[in-house]
VOZA-662469 format. One record per atom (N, C-alpha, C): residue number from 1; atom name; x, y, z. Coordinates in pm, 1 decimal. Layout:
! VOZA-662469
NUM;CA;X;Y;Z
...
END
This chain:
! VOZA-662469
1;N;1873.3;-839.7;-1970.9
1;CA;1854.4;-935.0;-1863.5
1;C;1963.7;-915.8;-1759.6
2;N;1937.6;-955.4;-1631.4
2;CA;2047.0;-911.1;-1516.7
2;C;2008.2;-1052.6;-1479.4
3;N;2156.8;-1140.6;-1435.2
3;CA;2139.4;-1259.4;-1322.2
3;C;2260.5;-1213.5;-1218.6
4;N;2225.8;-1157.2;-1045.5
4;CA;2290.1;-1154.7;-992.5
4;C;2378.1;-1255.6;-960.1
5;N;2533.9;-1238.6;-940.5
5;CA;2600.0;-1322.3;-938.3
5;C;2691.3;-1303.5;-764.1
6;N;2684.1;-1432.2;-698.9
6;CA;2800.1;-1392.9;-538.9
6;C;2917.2;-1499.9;-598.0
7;N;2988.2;-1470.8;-540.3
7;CA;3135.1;-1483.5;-532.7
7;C;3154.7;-1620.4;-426.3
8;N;3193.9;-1715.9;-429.5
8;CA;3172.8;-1774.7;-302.8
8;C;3306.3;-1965.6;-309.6
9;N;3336.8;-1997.1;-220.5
9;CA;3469.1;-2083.7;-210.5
9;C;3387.6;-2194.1;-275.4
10;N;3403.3;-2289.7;-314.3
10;CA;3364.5;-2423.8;-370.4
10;C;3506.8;-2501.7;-368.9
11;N;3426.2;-2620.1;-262.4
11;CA;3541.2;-2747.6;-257.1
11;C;3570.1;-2832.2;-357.9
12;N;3664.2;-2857.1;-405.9
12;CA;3727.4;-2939.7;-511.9
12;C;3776.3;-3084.7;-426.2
13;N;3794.0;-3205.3;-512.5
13;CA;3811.3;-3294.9;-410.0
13;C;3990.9;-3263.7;-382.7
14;N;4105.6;-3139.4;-456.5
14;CA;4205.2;-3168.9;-420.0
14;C;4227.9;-3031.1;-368.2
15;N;4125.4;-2892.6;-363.6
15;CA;4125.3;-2728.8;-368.6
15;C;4021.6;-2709.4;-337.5
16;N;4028.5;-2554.9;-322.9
16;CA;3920.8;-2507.4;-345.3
16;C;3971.0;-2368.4;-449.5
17;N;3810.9;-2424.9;-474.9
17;CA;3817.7;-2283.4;-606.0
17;C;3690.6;-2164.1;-590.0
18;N;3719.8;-2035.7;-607.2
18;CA;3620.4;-1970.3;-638.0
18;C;3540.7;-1989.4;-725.5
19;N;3359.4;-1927.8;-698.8
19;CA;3291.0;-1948.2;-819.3
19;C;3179.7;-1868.5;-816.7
20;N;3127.4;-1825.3;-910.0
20;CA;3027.6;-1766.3;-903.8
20;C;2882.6;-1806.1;-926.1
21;N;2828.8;-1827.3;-827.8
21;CA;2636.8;-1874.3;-825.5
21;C;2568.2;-1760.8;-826.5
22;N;2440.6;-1814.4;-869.5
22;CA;2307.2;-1681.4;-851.2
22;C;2291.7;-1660.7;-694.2
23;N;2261.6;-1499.3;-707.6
23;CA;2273.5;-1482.8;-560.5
23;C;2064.0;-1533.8;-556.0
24;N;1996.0;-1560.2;-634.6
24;CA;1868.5;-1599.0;-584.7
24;C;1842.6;-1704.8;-713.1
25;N;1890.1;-1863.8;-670.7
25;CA;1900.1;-1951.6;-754.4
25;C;1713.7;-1959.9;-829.9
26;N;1716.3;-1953.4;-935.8
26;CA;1561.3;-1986.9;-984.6
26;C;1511.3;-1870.4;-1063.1
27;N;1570.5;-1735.4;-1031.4
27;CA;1566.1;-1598.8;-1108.3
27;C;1679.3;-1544.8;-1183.4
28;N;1614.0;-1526.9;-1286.1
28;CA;1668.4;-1402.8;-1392.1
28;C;1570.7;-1251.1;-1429.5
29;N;1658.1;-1139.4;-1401.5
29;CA;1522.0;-1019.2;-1402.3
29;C;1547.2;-1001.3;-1583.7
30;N;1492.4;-954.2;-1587.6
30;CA;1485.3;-841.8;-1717.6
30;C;1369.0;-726.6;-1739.6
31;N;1422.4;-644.8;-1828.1
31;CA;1378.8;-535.6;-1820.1
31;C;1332.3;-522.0;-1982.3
32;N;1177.0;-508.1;-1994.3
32;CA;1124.5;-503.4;-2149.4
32;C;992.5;-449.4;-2137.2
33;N;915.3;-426.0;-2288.4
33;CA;747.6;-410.4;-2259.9
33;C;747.3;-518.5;-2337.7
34;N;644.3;-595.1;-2197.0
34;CA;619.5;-729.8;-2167.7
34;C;455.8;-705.9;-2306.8
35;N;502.4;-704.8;-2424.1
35;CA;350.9;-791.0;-2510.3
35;C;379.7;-942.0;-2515.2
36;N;250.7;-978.9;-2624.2
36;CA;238.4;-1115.1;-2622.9
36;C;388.7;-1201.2;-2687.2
37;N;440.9;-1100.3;-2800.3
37;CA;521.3;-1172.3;-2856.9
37;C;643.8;-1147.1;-2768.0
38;N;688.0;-1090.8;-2698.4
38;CA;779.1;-1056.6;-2605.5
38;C;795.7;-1194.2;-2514.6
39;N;634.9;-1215.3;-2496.7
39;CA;614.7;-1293.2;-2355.4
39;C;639.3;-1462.4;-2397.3
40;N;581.1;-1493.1;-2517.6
40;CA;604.1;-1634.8;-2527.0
40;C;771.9;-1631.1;-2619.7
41;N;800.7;-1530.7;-2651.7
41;CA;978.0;-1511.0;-2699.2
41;C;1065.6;-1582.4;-2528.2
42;N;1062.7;-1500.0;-2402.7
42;CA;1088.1;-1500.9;-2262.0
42;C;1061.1;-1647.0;-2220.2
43;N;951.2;-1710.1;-2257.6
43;CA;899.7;-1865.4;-2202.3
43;C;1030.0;-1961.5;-2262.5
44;N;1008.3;-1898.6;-2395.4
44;CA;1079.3;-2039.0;-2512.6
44;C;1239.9;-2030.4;-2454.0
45;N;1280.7;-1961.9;-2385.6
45;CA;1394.2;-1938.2;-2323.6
45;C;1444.2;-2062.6;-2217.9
46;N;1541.5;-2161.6;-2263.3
46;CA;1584.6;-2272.5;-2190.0
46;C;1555.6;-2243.3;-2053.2
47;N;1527.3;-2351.2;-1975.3
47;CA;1476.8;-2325.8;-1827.6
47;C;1332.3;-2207.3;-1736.2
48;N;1321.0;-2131.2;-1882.0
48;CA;1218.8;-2075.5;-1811.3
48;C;1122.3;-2115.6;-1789.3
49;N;1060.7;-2104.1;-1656.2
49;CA;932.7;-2158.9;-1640.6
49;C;799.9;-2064.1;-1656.4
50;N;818.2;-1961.4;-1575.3
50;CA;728.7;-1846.5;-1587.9
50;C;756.0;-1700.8;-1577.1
51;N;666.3;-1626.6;-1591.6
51;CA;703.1;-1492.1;-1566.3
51;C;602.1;-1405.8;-1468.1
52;N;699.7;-1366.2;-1301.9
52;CA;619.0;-1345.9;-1212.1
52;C;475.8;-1261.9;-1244.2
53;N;376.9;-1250.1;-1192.2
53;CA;272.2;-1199.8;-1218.8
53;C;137.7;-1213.2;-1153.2
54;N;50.9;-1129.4;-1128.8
54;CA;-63.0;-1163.4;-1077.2
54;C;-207.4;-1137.4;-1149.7
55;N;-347.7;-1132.5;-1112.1
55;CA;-419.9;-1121.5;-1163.9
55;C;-425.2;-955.7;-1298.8
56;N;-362.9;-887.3;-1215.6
56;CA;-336.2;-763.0;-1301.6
56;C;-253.4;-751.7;-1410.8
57;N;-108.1;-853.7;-1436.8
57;CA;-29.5;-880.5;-1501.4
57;C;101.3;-893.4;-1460.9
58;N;210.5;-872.4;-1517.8
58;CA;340.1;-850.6;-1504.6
58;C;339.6;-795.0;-1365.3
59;N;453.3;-867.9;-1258.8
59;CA;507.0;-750.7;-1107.1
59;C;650.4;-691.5;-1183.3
60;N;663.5;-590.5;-1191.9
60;CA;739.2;-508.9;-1179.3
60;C;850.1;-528.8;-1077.9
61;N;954.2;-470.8;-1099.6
61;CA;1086.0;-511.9;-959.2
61;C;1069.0;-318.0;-979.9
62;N;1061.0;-223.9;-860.4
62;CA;1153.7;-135.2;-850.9
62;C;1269.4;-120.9;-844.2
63;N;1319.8;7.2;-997.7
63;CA;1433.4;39.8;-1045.0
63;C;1531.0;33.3;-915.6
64;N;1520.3;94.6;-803.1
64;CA;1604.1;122.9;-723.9
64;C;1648.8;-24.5;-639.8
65;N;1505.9;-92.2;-637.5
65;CA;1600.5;-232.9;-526.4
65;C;1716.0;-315.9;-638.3
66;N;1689.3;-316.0;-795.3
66;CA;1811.4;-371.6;-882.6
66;C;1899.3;-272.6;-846.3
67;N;1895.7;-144.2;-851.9
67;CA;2015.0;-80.2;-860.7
67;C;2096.0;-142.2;-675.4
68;N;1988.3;-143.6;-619.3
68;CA;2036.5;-136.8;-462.1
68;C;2118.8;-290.2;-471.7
69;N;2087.3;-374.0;-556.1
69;CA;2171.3;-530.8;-537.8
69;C;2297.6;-504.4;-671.6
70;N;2325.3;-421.6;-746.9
70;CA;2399.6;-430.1;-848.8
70;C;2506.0;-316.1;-768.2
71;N;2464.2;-205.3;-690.7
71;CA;2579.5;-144.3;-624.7
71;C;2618.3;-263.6;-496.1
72;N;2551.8;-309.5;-403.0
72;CA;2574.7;-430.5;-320.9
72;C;2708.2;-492.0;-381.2
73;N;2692.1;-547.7;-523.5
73;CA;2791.4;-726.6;-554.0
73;C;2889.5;-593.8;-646.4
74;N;2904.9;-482.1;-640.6
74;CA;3013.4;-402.9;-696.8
74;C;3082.0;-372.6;-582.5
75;N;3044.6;-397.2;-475.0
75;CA;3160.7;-358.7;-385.9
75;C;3238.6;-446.4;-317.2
76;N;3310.4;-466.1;-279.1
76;CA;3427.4;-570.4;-211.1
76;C;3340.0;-671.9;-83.0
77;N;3247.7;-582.2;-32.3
77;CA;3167.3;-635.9;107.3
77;C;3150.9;-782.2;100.2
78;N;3138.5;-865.2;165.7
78;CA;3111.9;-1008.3;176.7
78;C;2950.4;-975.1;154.7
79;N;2880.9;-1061.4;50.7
79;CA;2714.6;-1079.4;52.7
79;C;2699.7;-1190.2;135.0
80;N;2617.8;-1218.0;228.5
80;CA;2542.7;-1357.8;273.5
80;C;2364.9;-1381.2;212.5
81;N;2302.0;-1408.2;200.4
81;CA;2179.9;-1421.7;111.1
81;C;2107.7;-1445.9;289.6
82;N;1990.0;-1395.1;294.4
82;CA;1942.5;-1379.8;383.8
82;C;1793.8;-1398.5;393.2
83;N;1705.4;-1429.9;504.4
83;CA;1596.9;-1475.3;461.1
83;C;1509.7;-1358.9;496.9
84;N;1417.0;-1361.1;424.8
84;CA;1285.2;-1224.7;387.2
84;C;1198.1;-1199.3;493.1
85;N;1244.0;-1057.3;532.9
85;CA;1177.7;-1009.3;698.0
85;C;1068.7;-913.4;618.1
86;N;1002.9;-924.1;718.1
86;CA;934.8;-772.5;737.6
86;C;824.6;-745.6;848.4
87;N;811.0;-655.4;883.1
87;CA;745.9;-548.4;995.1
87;C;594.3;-676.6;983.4
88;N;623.0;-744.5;1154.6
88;CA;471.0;-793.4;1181.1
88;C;544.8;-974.4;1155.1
89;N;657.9;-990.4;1114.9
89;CA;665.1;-1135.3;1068.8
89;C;733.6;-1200.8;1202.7
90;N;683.8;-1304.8;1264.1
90;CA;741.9;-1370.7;1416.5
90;C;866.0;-1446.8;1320.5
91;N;967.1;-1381.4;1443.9
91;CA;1109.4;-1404.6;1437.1
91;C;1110.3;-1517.8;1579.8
92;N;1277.4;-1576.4;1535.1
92;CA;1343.8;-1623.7;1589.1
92;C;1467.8;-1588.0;1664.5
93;N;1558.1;-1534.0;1760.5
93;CA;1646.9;-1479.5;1776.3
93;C;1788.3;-1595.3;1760.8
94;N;1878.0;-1596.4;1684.0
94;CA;1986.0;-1744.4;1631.4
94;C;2070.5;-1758.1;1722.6
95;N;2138.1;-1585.7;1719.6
95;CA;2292.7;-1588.9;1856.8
95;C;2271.9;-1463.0;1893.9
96;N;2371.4;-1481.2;2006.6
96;CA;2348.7;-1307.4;2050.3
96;C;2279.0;-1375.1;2211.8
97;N;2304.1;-1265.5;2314.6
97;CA;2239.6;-1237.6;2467.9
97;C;2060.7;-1283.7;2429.5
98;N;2047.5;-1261.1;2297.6
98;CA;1877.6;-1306.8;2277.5
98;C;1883.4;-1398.4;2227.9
99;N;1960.0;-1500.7;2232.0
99;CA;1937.0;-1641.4;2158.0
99;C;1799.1;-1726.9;2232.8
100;N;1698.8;-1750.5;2105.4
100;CA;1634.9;-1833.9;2169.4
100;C;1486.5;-1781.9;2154.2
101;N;1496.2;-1680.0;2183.2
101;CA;1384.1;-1540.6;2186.9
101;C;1299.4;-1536.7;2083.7
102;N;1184.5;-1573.4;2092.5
102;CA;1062.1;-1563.7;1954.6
102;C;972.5;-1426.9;2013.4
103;N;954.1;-1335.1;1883.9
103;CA;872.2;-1265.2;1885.8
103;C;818.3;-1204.0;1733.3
104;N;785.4;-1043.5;1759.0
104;CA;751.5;-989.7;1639.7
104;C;823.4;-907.2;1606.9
105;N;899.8;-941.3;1487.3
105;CA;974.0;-830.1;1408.7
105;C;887.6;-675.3;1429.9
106;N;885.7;-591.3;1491.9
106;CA;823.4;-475.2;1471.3
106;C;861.0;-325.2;1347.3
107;N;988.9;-322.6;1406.9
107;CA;1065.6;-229.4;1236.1
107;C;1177.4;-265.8;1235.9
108;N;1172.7;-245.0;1083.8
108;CA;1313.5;-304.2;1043.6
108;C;1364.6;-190.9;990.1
109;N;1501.8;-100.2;980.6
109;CA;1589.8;-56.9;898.3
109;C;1675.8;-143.0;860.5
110;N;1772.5;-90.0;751.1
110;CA;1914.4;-195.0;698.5
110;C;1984.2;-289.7;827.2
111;N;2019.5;-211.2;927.0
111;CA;2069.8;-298.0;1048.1
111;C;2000.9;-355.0;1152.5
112;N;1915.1;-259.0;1180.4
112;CA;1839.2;-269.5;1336.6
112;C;1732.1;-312.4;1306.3
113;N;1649.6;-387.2;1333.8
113;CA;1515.6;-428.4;1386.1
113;C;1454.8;-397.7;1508.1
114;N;1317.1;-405.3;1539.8
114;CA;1307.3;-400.4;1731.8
114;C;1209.1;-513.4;1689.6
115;N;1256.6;-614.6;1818.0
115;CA;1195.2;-737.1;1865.2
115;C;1087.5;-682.3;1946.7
116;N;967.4;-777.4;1938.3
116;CA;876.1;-746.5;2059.0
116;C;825.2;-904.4;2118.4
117;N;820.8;-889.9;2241.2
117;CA;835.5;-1019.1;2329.8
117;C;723.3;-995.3;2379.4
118;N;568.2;-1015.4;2384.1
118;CA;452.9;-1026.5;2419.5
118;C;401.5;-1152.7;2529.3
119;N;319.4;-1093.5;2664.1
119;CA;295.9;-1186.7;2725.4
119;C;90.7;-1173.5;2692.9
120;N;54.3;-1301.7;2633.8
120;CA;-66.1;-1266.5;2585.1
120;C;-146.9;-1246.3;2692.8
121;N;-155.2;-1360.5;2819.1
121;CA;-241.5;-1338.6;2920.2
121;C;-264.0;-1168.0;2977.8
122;N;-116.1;-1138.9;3030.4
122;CA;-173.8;-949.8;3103.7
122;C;-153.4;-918.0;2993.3
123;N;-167.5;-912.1;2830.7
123;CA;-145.5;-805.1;2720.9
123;C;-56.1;-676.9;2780.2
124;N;80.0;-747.6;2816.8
124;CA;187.1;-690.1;2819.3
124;C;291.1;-700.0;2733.2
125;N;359.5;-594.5;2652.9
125;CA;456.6;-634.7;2598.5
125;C;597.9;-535.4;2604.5
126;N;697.8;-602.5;2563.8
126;CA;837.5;-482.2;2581.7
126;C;896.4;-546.6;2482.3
127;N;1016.5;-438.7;2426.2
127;CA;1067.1;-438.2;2332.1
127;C;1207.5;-419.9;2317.7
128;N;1305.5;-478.4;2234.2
128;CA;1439.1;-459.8;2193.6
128;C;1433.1;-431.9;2072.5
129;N;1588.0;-351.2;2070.3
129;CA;1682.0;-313.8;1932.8
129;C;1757.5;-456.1;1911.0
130;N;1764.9;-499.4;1819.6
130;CA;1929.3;-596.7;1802.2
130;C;1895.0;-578.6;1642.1
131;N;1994.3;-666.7;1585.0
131;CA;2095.1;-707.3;1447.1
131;C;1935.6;-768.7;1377.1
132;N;1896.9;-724.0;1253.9
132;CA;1806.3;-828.0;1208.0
132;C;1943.9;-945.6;1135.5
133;N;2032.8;-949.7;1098.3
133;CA;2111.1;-1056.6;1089.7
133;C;2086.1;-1162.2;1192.0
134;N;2026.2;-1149.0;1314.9
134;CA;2099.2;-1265.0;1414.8
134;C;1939.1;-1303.8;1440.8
135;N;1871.1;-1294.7;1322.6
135;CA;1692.1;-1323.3;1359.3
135;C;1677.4;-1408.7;1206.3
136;N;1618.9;-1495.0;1253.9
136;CA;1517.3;-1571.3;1104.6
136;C;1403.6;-1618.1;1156.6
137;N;1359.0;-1584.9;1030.9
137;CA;1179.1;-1628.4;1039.9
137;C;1107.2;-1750.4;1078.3
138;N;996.5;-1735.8;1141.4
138;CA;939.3;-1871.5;1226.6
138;C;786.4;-1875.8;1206.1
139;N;745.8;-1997.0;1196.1
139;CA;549.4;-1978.6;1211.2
139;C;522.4;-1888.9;1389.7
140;N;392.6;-1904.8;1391.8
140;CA;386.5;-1801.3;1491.2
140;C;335.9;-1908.9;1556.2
141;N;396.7;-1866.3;1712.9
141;CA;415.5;-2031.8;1837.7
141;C;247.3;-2029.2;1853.8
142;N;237.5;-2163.2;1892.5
142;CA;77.1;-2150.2;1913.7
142;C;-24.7;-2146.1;1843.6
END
């Protein structure tokens, strides 16, 4: 079983102290072949509620995104927990020269995103690079 852990200040009423929380409060992964007795063994487990899954069965996590969050909290870097983008999802722009700015996430790499700012009437649109850090997710206006 893996529970990612961040590092993070917690106020005391006379200090503060370090402490360590789940970096995604509500999950624990593990890694097994999921049979029946496996599966209600995993349930009977204090606090568990379920085990992700869809009509096909068990979701799988790819090996590489655990490895990609277990090299992440091994290195010194500050983690911030961040909210879940992806290509096509209407953003918000937070700070930055684009504060304010709703559009469509178009691609995302690790740093960069490109915003797209659409005018629906002439089906015109143009586009920016910035920080997907300085963007969170929004229903779509309208």
């Amino acid at each position: 079983s893996y529970l990612p852990l961040m590092e993070c200040w917690s106020r005391r009423l006379d200090r503060r102290k370090k402490v360590h929380l789940p970096l995604f409060p509500g999950y624990v992964f593990f890694h097994t072949v999921l049979d029946n007795y496996t599966n209600v063994k995993v349930l009977k487990t204090a606090g568990a509620v379920c085990v992700l899954k869809n009509s096909e069965g068990p979701l799988p996590i790819p090996d590489f995104q655990i490895e990609n969050l277990k090299t992440m909290l091994a290195s010194s870097l500050p983690l911030t927990p961040h909210s879940y983008l992806k290509e096509g999802d209407w953003v918000k722009v937070m700070r930055g020269a684009l504060e304010g700015c709703v559009g469509i996430l178009l691609r995302q790499n690790p740093k960069k995103g490109r915003l797209v700012i659409s005018v629906d009437i002439i089906q015109r649109s143009v586009s920016v690079e910035l920080n997907v850090e300085d963007v969170e997710a929004v229903r779509s206006p309208g």
